[in-house]
N, C-alpha and C positions, 0 to 999 in steps of 0.2 A: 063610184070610186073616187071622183075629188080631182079628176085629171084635167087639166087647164092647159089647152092646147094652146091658146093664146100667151099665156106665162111660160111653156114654152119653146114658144119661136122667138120671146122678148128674148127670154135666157141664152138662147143659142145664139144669136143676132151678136148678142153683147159679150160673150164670153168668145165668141169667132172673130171680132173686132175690135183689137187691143188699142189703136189709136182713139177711140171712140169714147168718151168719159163716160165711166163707170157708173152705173147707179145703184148707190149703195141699197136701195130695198131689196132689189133683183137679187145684186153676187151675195147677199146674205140669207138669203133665202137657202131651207136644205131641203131643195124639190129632189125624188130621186126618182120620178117618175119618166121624164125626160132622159137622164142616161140609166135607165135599164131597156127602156125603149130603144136607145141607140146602139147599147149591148145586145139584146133579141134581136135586132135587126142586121147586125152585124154577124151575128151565128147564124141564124138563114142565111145571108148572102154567101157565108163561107160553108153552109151546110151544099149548096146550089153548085160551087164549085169541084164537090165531094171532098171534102176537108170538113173532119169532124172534130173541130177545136174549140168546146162548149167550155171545159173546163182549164183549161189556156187563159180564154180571155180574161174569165173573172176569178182566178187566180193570180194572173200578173196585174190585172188591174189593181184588184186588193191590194196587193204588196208593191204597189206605186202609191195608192191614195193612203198610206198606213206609211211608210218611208218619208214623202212629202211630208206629212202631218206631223211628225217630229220635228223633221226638220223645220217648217214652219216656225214650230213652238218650241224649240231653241232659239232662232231668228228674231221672233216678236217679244212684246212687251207684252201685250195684253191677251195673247194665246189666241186661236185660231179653231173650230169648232170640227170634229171627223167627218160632220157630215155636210159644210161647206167645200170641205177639199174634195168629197167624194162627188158632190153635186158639180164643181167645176171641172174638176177631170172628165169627169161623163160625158159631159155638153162637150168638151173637146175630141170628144171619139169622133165629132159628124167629118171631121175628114177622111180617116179611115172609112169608115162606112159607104162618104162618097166613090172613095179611088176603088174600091171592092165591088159598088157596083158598076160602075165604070170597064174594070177588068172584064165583066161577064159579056160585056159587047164586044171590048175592043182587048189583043194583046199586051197586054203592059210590062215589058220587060227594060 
Protein backbone atom coordinates (compact mmCIF):
# COMPACT_ATOMS: atom_id res chain seq x y z
CA UNK A 1 0.00 0.00 0.00
CA UNK A 2 2.94 2.69 0.17
CA UNK A 3 1.86 3.80 3.89
CA UNK A 4 4.73 5.40 5.82
CA UNK A 5 3.99 5.37 9.13
CA UNK A 6 7.09 7.28 9.88
CA UNK A 7 6.16 10.28 7.31
CA UNK A 8 3.22 10.19 9.36
CA UNK A 9 3.95 10.92 12.69
CA UNK A 10 6.67 13.66 11.01
CA UNK A 11 3.39 15.03 9.37
CA UNK A 12 1.26 15.27 12.34
CA UNK A 13 4.18 16.36 14.70
CA UNK A 14 4.59 19.42 12.42
CA UNK A 15 1.34 20.24 11.33
CA UNK A 16 0.12 20.01 15.53
CA UNK A 17 3.05 22.48 16.21
CA UNK A 18 2.72 25.90 14.62
CA UNK A 19 5.58 27.54 16.52
CA UNK A 20 7.90 24.82 15.16
CA UNK A 21 9.45 25.85 11.59
CA UNK A 22 8.04 24.28 8.96
CA UNK A 23 9.41 22.02 6.64
CA UNK A 24 8.66 22.65 3.33
CA UNK A 25 9.27 18.79 1.86
CA UNK A 26 6.62 17.54 4.68
CA UNK A 27 3.47 20.52 4.35
CA UNK A 28 4.00 19.94 0.66
CA UNK A 29 3.68 16.70 0.46
CA UNK A 30 -0.35 15.37 -0.51
CA UNK A 31 -0.11 12.16 1.84
CA UNK A 32 -3.90 11.35 2.41
CA UNK A 33 -3.21 8.37 4.07
CA UNK A 34 -2.65 9.89 7.44
CA UNK A 35 -6.10 11.87 7.59
CA UNK A 36 -8.23 9.17 6.34
CA UNK A 37 -6.69 7.22 8.94
CA UNK A 38 -7.47 9.86 11.45
CA UNK A 39 -11.14 10.10 9.80
CA UNK A 40 -11.64 6.04 10.15
CA UNK A 41 -10.57 6.31 13.32
CA UNK A 42 -12.61 9.12 14.32
CA UNK A 43 -15.89 7.15 13.08
CA UNK A 44 -15.08 4.09 15.20
CA UNK A 45 -14.52 6.10 18.08
CA UNK A 46 -17.99 7.91 17.42
CA UNK A 47 -19.35 4.59 16.15
CA UNK A 48 -18.32 3.24 20.02
CA UNK A 49 -20.27 6.06 21.49
CA UNK A 50 -23.52 4.87 19.31
CA UNK A 51 -23.48 7.97 17.14
CA UNK A 52 -23.59 7.00 13.63
CA UNK A 53 -21.88 10.15 11.96
CA UNK A 54 -19.87 8.38 8.95
CA UNK A 55 -21.35 10.73 6.44
CA UNK A 56 -21.04 14.13 8.64
CA UNK A 57 -17.57 13.81 8.89
CA UNK A 58 -16.48 13.62 5.54
CA UNK A 59 -18.91 15.74 4.14
CA UNK A 60 -18.28 18.79 6.38
CA UNK A 61 -14.78 17.87 6.10
CA UNK A 62 -14.97 18.11 2.22
CA UNK A 63 -16.74 21.37 2.36
CA UNK A 64 -13.92 22.80 4.82
CA UNK A 65 -10.91 21.66 2.63
CA UNK A 66 -12.92 22.66 -0.78
CA UNK A 67 -14.00 26.46 1.06
CA UNK A 68 -10.35 26.90 2.47
CA UNK A 69 -8.93 25.94 -1.10
CA UNK A 70 -10.56 28.94 -2.70
CA UNK A 71 -9.98 30.96 -0.24
CA UNK A 72 -6.44 30.15 -0.23
CA UNK A 73 -6.25 30.74 -3.87
CA UNK A 74 -7.77 34.08 -3.93
CA UNK A 75 -5.25 34.83 -1.06
CA UNK A 76 -2.00 33.61 -2.77
CA UNK A 77 0.04 34.45 -5.69
CA UNK A 78 1.20 31.41 -6.76
CA UNK A 79 -1.96 29.02 -5.96
CA UNK A 80 -2.15 26.45 -3.34
CA UNK A 81 -2.77 22.55 -4.40
CA UNK A 82 -6.54 20.50 -3.27
CA UNK A 83 -4.82 18.06 -2.17
CA UNK A 84 -2.23 19.87 0.27
CA UNK A 85 -5.21 21.69 2.05
CA UNK A 86 -6.89 18.20 2.29
CA UNK A 87 -3.52 16.61 3.62
CA UNK A 88 -3.23 19.50 6.31
CA UNK A 89 -6.71 19.58 7.49
CA UNK A 90 -6.47 15.82 7.95
CA UNK A 91 -3.49 15.77 10.08
CA UNK A 92 -5.41 18.54 12.18
CA UNK A 93 -8.36 16.05 13.00
CA UNK A 94 -5.73 14.24 15.74
CA UNK A 95 -7.19 16.49 18.28
CA UNK A 96 -10.76 15.65 17.83
CA UNK A 97 -9.90 12.19 17.63
CA UNK A 98 -7.97 12.56 20.87
CA UNK A 99 -10.88 14.48 22.97
CA UNK A 100 -13.32 11.45 21.42
CA UNK A 101 -11.33 9.01 22.78
CA UNK A 102 -10.75 10.68 25.89
CA UNK A 103 -14.77 11.10 26.33
CA UNK A 104 -15.12 7.22 26.19
CA UNK A 105 -13.39 7.06 29.67
CA UNK A 106 -14.05 10.09 31.08
CA UNK A 107 -17.27 12.57 31.03
CA UNK A 108 -16.63 15.60 29.04
CA UNK A 109 -19.12 18.05 29.26
Amino acid sequence: LGINFEHIKDKTLQVLNPLKRADSHIMDDTDVAGPLLFCLLFGCLLLLHGKVHFGYIYGVGLLGCLSLYFILNLMSVGGVSVGVVMSVLGYCLLPMVLLCALSLVLTVQ
